[in-house]
N, CA, C and O atoms as a Tinker XYZ file with bonds, in Angstrom:
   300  protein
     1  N     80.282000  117.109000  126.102000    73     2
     2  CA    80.315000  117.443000  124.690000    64     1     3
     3  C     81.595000  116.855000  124.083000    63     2     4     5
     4  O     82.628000  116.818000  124.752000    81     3
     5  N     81.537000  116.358000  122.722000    73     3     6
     6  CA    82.933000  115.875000  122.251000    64     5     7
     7  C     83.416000  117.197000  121.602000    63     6     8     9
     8  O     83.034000  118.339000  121.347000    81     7
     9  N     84.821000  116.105000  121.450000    73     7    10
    10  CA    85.579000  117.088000  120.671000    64     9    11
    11  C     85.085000  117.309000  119.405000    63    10    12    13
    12  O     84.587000  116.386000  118.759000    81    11
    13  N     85.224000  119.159000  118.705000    73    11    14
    14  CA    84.338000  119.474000  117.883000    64    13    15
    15  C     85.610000  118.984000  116.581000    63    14    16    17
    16  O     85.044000  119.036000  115.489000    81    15
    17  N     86.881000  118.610000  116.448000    73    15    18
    18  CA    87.495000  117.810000  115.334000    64    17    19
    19  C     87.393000  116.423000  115.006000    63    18    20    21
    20  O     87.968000  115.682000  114.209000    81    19
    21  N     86.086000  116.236000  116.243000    73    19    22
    22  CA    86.156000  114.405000  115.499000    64    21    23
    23  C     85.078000  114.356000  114.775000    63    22    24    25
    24  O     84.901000  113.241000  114.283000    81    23
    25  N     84.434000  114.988000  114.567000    73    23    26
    26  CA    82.919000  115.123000  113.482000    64    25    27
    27  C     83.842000  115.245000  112.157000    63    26    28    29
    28  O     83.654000  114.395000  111.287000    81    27
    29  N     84.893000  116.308000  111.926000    73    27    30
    30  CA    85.665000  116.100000  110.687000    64    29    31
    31  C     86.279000  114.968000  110.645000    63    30    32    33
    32  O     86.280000  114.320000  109.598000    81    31
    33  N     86.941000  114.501000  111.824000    73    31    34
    34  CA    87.677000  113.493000  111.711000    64    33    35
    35  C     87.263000  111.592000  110.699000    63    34    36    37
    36  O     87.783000  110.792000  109.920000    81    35
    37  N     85.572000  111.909000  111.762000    73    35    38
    38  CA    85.428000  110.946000  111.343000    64    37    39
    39  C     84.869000  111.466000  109.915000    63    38    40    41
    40  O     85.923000  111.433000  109.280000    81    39
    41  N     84.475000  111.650000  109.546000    73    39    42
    42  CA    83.921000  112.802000  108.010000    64    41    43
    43  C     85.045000  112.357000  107.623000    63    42    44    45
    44  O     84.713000  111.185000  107.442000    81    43
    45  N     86.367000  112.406000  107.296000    73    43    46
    46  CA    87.379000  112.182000  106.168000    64    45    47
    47  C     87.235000  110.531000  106.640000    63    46    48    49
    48  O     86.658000  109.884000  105.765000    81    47
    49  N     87.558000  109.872000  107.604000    73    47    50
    50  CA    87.638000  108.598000  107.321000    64    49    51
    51  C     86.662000  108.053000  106.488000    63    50    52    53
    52  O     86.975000  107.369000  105.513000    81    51
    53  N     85.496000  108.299000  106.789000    73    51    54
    54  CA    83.972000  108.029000  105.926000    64    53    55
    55  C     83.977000  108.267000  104.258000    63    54    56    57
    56  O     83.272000  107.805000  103.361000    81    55
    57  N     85.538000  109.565000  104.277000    73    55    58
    58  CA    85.144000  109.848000  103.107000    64    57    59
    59  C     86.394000  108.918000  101.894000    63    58    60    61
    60  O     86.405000  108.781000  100.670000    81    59
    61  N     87.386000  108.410000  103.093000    73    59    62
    62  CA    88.306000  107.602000  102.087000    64    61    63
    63  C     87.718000  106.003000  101.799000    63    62    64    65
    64  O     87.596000  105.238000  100.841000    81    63
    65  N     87.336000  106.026000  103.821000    73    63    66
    66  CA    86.500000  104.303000  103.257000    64    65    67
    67  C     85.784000  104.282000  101.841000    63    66    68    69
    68  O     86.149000  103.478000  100.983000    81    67
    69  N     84.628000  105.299000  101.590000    73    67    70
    70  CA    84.046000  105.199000  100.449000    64    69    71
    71  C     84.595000  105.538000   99.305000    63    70    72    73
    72  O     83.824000  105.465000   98.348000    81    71
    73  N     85.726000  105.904000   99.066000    73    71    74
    74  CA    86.919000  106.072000   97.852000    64    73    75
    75  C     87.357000  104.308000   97.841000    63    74    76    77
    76  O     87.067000  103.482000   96.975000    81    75
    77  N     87.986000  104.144000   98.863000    73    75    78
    78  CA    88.579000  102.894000   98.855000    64    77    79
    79  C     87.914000  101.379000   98.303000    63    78    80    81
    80  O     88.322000  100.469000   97.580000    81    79
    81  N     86.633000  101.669000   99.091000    73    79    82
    82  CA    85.756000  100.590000   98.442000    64    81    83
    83  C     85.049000  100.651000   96.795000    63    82    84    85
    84  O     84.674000   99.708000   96.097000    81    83
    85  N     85.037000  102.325000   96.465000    73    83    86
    86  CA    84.929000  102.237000   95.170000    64    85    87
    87  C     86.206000  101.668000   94.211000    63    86    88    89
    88  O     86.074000  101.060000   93.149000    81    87
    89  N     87.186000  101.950000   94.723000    73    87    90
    90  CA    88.383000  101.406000   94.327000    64    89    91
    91  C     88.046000   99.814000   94.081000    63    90    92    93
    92  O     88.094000   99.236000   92.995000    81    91
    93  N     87.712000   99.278000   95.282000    73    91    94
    94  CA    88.451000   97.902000   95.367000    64    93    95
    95  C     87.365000   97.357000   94.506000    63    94    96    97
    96  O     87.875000   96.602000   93.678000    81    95
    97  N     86.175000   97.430000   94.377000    73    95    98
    98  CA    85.622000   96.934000   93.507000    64    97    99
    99  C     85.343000   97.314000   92.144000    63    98   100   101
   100  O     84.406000   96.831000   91.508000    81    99
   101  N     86.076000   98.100000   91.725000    73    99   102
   102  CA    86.095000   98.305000   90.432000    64   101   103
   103  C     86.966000   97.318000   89.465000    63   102   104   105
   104  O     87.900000   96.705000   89.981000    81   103
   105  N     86.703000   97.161000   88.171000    73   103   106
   106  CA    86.985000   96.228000   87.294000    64   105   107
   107  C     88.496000   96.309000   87.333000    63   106   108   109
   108  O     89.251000   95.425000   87.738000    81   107
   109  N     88.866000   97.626000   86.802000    73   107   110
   110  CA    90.444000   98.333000   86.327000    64   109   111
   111  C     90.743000   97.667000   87.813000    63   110   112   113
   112  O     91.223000   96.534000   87.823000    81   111
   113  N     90.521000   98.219000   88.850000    73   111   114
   114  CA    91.410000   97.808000   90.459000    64   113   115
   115  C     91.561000   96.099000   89.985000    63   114   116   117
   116  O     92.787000   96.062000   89.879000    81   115
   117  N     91.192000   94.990000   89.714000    73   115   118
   118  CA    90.792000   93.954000   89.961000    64   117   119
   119  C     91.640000   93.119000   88.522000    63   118   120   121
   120  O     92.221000   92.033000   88.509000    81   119
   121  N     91.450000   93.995000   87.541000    73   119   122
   122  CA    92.666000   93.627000   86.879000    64   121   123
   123  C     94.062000   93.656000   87.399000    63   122   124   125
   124  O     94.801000   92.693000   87.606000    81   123
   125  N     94.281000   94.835000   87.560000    73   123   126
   126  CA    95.735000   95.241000   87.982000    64   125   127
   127  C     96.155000   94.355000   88.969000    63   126   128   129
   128  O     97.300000   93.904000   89.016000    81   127
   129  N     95.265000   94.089000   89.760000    73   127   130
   130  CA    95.337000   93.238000   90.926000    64   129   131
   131  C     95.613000   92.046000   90.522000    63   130   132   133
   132  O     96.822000   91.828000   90.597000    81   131
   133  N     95.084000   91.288000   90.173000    73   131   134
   134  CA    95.182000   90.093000   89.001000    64   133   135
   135  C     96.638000   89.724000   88.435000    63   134   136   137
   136  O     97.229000   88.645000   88.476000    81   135
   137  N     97.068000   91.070000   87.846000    73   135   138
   138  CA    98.135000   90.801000   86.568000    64   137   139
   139  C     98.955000   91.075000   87.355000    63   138   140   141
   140  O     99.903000   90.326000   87.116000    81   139
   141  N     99.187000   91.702000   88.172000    73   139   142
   142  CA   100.253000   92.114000   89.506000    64   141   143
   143  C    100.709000   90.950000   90.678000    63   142   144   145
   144  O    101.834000   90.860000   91.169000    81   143
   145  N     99.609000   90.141000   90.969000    73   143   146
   146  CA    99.599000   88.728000   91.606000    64   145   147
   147  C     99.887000   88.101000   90.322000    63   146   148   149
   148  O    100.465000   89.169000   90.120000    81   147
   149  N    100.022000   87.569000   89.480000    73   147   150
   150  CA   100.484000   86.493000   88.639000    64   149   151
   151  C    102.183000   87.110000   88.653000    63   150   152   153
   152  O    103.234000   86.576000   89.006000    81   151
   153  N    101.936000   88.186000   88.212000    73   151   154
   154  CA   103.886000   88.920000   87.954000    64   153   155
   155  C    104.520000   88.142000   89.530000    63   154   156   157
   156  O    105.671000   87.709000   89.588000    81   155
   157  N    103.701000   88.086000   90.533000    73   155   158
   158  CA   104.710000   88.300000   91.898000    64   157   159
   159  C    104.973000   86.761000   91.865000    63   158   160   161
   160  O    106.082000   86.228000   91.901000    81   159
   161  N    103.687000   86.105000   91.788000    73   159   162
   162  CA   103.822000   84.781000   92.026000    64   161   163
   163  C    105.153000   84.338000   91.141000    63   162   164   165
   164  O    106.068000   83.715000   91.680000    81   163
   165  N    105.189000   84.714000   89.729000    73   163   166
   166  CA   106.090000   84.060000   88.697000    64   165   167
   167  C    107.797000   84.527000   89.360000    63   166   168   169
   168  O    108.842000   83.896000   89.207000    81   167
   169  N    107.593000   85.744000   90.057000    73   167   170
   170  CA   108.985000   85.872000   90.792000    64   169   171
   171  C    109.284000   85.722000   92.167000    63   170   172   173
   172  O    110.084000   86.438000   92.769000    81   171
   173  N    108.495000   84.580000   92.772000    73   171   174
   174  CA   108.328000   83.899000   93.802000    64   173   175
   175  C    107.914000   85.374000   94.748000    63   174   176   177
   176  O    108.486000   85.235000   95.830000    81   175
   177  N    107.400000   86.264000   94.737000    73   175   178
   178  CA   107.499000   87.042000   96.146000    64   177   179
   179  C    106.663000   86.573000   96.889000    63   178   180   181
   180  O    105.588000   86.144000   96.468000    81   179
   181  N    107.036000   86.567000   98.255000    73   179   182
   182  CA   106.417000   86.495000   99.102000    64   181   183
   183  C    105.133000   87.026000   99.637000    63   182   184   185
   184  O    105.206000   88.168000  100.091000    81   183
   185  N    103.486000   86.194000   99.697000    73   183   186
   186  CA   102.293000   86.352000  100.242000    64   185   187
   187  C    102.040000   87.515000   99.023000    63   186   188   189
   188  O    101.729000   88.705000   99.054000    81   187
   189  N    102.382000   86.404000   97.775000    73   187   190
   190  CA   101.730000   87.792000   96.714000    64   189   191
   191  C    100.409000   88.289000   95.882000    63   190   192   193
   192  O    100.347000   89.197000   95.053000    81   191
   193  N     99.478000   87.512000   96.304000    73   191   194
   194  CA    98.163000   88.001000   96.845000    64   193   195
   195  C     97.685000   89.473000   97.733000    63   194   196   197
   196  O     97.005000   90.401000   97.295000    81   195
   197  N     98.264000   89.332000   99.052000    73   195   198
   198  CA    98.372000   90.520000   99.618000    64   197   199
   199  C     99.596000   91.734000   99.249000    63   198   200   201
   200  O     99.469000   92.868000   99.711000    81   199
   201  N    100.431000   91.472000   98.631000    73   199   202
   202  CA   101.492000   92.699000   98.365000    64   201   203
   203  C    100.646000   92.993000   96.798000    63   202   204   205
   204  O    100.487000   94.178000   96.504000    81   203
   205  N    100.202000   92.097000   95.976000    73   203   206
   206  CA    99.505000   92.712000   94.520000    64   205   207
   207  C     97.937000   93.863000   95.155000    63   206   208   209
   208  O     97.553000   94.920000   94.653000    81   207
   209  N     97.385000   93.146000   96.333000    73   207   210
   210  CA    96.321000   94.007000   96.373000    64   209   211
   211  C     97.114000   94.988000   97.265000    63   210   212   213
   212  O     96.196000   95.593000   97.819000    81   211
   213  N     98.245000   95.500000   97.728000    73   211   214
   214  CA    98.506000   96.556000   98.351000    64   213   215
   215  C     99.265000   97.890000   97.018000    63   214   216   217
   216  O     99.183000   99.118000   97.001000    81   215
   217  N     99.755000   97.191000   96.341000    73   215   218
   218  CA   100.367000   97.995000   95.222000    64   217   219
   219  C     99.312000   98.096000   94.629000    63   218   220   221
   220  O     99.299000   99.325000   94.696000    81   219
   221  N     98.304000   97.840000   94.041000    73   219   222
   222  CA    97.474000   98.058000   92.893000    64   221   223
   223  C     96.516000   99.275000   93.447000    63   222   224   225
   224  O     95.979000  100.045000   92.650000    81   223
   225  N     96.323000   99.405000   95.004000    73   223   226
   226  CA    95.327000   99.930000   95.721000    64   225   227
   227  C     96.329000  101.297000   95.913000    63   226   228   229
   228  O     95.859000  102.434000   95.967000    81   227
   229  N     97.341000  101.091000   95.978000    73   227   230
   230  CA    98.597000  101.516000   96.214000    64   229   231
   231  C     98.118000  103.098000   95.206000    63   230   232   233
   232  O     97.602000  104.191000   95.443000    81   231
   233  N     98.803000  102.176000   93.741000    73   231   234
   234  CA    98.397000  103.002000   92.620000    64   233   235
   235  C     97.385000  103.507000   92.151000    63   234   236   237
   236  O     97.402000  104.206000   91.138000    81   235
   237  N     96.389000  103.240000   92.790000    73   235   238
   238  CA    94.834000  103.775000   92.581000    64   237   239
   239  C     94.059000  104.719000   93.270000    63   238   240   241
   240  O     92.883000  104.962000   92.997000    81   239
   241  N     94.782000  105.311000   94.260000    73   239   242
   242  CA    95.034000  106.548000   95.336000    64   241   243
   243  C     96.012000  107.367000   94.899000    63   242   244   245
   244  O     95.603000  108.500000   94.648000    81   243
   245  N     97.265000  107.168000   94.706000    73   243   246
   246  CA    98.074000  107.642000   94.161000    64   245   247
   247  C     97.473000  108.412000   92.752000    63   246   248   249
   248  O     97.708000  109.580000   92.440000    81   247
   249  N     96.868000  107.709000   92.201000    73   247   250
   250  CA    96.165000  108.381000   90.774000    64   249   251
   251  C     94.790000  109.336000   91.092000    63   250   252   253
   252  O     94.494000  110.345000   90.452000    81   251
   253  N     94.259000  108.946000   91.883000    73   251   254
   254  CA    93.202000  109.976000   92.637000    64   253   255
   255  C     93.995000  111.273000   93.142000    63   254   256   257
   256  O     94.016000  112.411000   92.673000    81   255
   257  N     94.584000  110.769000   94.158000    73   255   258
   258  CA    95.517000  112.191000   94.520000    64   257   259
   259  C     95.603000  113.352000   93.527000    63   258   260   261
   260  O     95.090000  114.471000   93.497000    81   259
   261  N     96.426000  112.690000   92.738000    73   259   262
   262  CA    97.076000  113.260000   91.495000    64   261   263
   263  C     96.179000  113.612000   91.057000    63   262   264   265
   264  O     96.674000  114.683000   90.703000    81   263
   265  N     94.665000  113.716000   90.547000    73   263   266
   266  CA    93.863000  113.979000   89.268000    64   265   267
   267  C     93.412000  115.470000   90.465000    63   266   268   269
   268  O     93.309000  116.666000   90.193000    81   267
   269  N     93.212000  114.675000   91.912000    73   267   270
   270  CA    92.638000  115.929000   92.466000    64   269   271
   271  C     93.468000  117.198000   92.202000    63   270   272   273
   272  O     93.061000  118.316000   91.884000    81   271
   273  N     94.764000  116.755000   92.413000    73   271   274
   274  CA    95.369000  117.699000   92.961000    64   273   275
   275  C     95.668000  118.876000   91.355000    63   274   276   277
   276  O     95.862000  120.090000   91.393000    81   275
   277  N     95.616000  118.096000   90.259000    73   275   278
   278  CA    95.861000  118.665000   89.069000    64   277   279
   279  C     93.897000  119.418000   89.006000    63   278   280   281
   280  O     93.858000  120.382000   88.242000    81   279
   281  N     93.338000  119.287000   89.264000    73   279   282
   282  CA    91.795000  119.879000   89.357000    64   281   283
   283  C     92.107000  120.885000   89.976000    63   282   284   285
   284  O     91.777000  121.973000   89.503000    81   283
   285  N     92.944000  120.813000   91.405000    73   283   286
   286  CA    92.927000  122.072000   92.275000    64   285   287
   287  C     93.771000  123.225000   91.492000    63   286   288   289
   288  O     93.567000  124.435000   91.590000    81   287
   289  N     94.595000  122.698000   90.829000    73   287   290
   290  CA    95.564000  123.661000   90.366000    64   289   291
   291  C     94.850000  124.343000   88.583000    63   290   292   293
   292  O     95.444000  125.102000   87.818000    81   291
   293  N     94.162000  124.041000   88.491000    73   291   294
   294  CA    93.337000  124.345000   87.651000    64   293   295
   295  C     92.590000  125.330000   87.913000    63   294   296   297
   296  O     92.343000  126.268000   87.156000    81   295
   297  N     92.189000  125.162000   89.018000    73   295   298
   298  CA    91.142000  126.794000   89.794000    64   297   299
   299  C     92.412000  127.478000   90.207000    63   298   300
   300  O     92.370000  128.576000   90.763000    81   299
């Protein structure tokens, strides 16, 4: 028999993958992403393709968090 915490376990991973991918393909994600890679490129940072899609994804969890967590505090 497995362990009875990996049925949750995997249950939350299942449940951010499908946050995440709603994320990444959304319009707003894809802007930010966009205007965030042009900002990096214009100040030379380094591989700024991948650091714009880590901040933008960054901030788009960060804002989920937050809405949840202001919902919870509401009840």
């Amino acid at each position: 028999m497995g362990d009875p915490n990996s049925n949750s376990t995997e249950e939350e991973i299942k449940k951010w993958i499908s946050s995440i991918s709603l994320i990444c393909l959304s319009d707003e994600f894809q802007e930010l992403k966009n205007e965030l890679e042009q900002i990096y490129r214009h100040a030379n940072v380094e591989n700024p393709a991948i650091i714009a899609f880590q901040d933008a994804l960054f901030a788009f969890i960060a804002q989920e968090e937050e809405n949840r967590s202001a919902v919870m505090k509401a009840f």
